[in-house]
C-alpha positions in Angstrom: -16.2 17.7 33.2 -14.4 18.6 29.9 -13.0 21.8 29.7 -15.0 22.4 26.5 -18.1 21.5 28.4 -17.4 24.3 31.0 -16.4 26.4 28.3 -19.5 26.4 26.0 -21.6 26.9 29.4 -20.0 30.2 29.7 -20.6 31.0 26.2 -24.4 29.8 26.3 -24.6 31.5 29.6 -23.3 34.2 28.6 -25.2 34.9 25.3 -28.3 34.2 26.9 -27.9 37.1 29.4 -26.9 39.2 26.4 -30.4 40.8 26.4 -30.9 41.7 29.7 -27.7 42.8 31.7 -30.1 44.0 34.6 -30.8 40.2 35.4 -27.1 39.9 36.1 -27.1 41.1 39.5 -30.7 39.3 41.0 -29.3 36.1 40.0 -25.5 37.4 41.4 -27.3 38.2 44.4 -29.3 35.3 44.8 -25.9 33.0 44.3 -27.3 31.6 40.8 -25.1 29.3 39.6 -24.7 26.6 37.1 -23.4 23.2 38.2 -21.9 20.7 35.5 -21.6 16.7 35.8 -20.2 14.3 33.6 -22.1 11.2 34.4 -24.7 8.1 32.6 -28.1 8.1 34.1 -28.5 9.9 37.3 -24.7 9.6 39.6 -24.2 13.5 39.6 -21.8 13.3 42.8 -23.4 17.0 43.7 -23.2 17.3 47.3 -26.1 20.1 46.9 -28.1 17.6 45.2 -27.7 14.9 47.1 -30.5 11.8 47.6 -31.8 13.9 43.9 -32.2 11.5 40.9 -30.7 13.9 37.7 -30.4 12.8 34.3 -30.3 15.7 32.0 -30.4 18.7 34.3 -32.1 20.5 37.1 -33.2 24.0 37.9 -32.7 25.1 41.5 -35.0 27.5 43.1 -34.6 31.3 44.7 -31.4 30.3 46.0 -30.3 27.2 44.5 -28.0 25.9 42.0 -29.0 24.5 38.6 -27.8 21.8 37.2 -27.2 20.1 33.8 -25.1 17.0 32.8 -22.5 17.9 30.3 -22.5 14.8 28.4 -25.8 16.5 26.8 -24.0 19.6 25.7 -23.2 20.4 21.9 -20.0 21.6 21.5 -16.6 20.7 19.2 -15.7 17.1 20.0 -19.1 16.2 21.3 -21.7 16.4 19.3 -25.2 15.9 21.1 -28.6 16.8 19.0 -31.2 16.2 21.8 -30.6 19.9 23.1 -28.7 21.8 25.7 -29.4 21.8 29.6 -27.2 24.3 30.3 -29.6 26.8 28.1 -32.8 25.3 29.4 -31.9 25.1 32.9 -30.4 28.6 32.8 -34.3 29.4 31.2 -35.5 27.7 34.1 -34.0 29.3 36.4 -34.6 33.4 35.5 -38.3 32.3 35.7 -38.1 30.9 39.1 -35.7 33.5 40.5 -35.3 36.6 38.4 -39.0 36.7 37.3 -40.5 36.2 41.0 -37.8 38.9 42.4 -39.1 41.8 40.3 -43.1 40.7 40.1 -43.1 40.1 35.6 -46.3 40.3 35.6 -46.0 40.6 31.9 -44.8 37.3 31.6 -47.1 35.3 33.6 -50.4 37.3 32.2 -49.5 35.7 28.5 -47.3 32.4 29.1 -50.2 30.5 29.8 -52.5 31.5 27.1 -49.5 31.0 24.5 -48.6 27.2 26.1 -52.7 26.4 25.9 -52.9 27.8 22.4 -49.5 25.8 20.8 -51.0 22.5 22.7 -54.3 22.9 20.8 -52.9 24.0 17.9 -50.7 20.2 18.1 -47.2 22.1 17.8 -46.1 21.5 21.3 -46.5 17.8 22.4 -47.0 17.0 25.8 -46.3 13.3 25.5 -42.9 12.5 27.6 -41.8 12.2 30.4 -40.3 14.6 32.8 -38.3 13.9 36.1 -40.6 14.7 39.0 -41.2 14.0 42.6 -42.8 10.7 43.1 -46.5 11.0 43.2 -46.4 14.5 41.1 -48.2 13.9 38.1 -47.5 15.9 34.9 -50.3 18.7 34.5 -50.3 22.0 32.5 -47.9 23.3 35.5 -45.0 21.2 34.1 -46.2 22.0 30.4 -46.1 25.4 30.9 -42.6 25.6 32.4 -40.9 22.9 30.0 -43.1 25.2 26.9 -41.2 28.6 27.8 -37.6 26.6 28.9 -38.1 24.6 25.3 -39.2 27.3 23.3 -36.0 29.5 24.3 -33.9 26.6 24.1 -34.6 25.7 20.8 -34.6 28.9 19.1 -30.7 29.1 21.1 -29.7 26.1 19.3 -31.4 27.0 16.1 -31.3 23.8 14.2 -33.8 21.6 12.8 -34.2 18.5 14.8 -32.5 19.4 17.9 -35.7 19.6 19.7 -39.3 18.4 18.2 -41.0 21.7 18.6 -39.4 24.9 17.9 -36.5 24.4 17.3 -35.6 27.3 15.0 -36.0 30.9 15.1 -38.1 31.0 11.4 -40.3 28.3 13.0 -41.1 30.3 16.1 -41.6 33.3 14.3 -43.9 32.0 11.9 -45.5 29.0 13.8 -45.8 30.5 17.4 -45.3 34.6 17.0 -46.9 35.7 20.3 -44.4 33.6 22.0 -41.6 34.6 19.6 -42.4 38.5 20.7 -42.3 37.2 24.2 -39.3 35.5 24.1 -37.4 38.2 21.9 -38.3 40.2 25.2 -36.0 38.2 27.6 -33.3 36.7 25.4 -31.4 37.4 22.0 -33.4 35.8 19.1 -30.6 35.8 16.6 -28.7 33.3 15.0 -25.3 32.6 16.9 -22.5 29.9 15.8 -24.1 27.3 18.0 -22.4 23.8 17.9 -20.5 25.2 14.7 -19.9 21.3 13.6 -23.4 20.7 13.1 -24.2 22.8 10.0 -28.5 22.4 10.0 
């Protein structure tokens, strides 16, 4: 992996945390950590994701590692539009780990109603495909996660085109403002010098 790959992990890491320093030590203490590869299609050479089929990236669980592929970062020298694993594994994983260890209730009473409202409202698509286990079939349980880990990860990036659905800040906030006010609670939602080379 590229040094600049590891590098603009830290910084996306980083930034992302910005918001809430208390998450810092439940995923410290749940050994969080974010695992790059450099690889086509799905050769990680992960020994803790071994037998696993990655393309893009993975979140790991309570006490797992995420994972993203590196080649789908955005940083000087590699310029990638389609988004940034890093950021919407990283998303990923506080849901699964930070927001089960302290009970955000406050989170899971509105997530749901926001994902069903932007899917009937036709300004979050649910027509792709995402890596599952064989015989799991996509339902609202993988919209809902990929809506929230999307959302955050777009408005990160903030530029037009990087993702289909909001992907900038103004977007969210006009387009999808409950989740805007719910994201704003978790992560910083303002502009940062994201992939500096790409100037939309």
């Amino acid at each position: 992996v590229p040094d600049e790959a590891v590098l603009q992990a830290y910084d996306s890491i980083t930034r992302m945390l910005s918001k809430r320093p208390d998450f810092h030590q439940i995923l410290y203490d749940g050994y969080a950590r974010m695992m790059l590869f450099w690889e086509d299609g799905y050769l990680h050479g992960l020994p803790e994701w071994e037998g696993e089929e990655i393309d893009t990236g993975m979140a790991g669980g309570y006490t797992g590692g995420s994972v993203a592929n590196a080649r789908y970062q955005c940083y000087p020298g590699n310029i990638d539009r389609g988004g940034d694993p890093v950021i919407h594994e990283l998303v990923h994983q506080i849901n699964h780990q930070v927001f089960e260890a302290i009970n955000e209730v406050y989170f899971y009473e509105r997530v749901y109603g926001y994902a069903i409202d932007a899917i009937e409202k036709g300004i979050y698509s649910t027509d792709y495909e995402q890596q599952l286990a064989e015989g799991v079939v996509q339902d609202m349980a993988q919209f809902l996660g990929e809506y929230w880990a999307t959302t955050n990860e777009g408005m990160a990036m903030n530029k037009a085109g990087f993702k289909n659905s909001h992907d900038k800040i103004d977007w969210v906030k006009e387009n999808d403002p409950n989740m805007f006010a719910l994201a704003e609670r978790y992560f910083p939602t303002e502009p940062w010098d994201y992939c500096s080379d790409v100037e939309y």
